[in-house]
N, C-alpha and C positions, 0 to 999 in steps of 0.2 A: 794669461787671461785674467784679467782683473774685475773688481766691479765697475759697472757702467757709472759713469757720473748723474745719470738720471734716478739711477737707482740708492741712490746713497745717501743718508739720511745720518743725519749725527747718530749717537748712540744719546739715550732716554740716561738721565743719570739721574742715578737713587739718592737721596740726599737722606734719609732715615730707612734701618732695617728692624723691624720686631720680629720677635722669635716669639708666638706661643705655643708651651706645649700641649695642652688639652687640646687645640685647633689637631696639632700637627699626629697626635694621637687617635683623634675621629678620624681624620681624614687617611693615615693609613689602616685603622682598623675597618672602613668602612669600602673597601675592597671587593670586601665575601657579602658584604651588604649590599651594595649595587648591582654588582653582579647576579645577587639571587632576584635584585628587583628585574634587572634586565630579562632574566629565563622567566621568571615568570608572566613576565608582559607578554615574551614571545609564548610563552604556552596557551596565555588566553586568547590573543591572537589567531595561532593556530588553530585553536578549540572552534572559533567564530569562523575563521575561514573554512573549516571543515563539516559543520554543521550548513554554511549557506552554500557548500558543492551538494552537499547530502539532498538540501532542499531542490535545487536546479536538476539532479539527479532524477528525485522524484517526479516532478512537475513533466523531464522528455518522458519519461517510464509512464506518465498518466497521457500525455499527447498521442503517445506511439499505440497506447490500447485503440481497442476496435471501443465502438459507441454499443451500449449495452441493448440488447436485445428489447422489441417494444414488447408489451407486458399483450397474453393472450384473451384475445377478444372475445366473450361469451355469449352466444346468439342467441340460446334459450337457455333459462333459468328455468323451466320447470322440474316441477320435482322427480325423482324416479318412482316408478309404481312396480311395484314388487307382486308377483302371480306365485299363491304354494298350489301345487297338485299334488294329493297322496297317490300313487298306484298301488293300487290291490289285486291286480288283475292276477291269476291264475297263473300265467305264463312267468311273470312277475315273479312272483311268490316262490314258485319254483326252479327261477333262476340265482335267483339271489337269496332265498330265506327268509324275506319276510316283503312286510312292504317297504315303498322306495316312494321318498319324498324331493320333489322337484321344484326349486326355487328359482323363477325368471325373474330378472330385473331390467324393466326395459326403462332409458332415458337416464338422463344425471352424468354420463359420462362425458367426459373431456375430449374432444374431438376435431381434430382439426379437417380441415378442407380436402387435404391430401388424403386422411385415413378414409375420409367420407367418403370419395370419390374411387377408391377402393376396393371398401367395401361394398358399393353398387354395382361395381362392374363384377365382381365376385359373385354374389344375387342375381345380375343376372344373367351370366354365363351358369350358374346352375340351375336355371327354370327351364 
């Protein structure tokens, strides 16, 4: 099995050879040189391809969350009015040792629909 005749091409012939050795001196000491060039390209590479999975990571992790609760709606803003009653009463006095001081606070609280609805039907299952 020989070469094809299409394939065959004279040989290239060198009519002058130089030797230098400083060339031939870089060019083997530059081995561990290249080399370190090539890992470190591939490290930065890696670095960038890993940060931009990190981000694509992120981005399904934020798709896949549920949509944030809407912010709760405040029907009255008035203020709380606050009631003291001291008891002095005898029976009072006698239960506990001295007098007994009672502090109502009615309005100002945070309440939703559901509590509200509730607590009326609690009120008025007890009348």
């Amino acid at each position: 099995m020989g070469r094809s005749q299409r394939n065959s091409r004279p040989p290239k012939m060198v009519t002058e050879a130089t030797f230098d050795v400083d060339a031939r001196k870089d060019w083997l000491q530059g081995f561990r040189k290249r080399k370190r060039e090539r890992r470190l390209t591939g490290l930065a590479h890696g670095a960038l391809k890993a940060r931009k999975q990190k981000l694509a990571d992120r981005a399904a992790r934020r798709s896949m969350r549920p949509p944030p609760a809407p912010e709760p709606v405040v029907l009255d803003e008035a203020p709380a009015t606050r009631e003291t009653v001291v008891l002095t009463d005898s029976n009072v006095v006698e239960q506990w040792g001295a007098a007994v001081t009672v502090t109502t606070t009615v309005g100002g609280l945070d309440v939703d629909a559901e509590d509200a609805d509730a607590a009326e039907a609690l009120l008025r299952g007890a009348h």
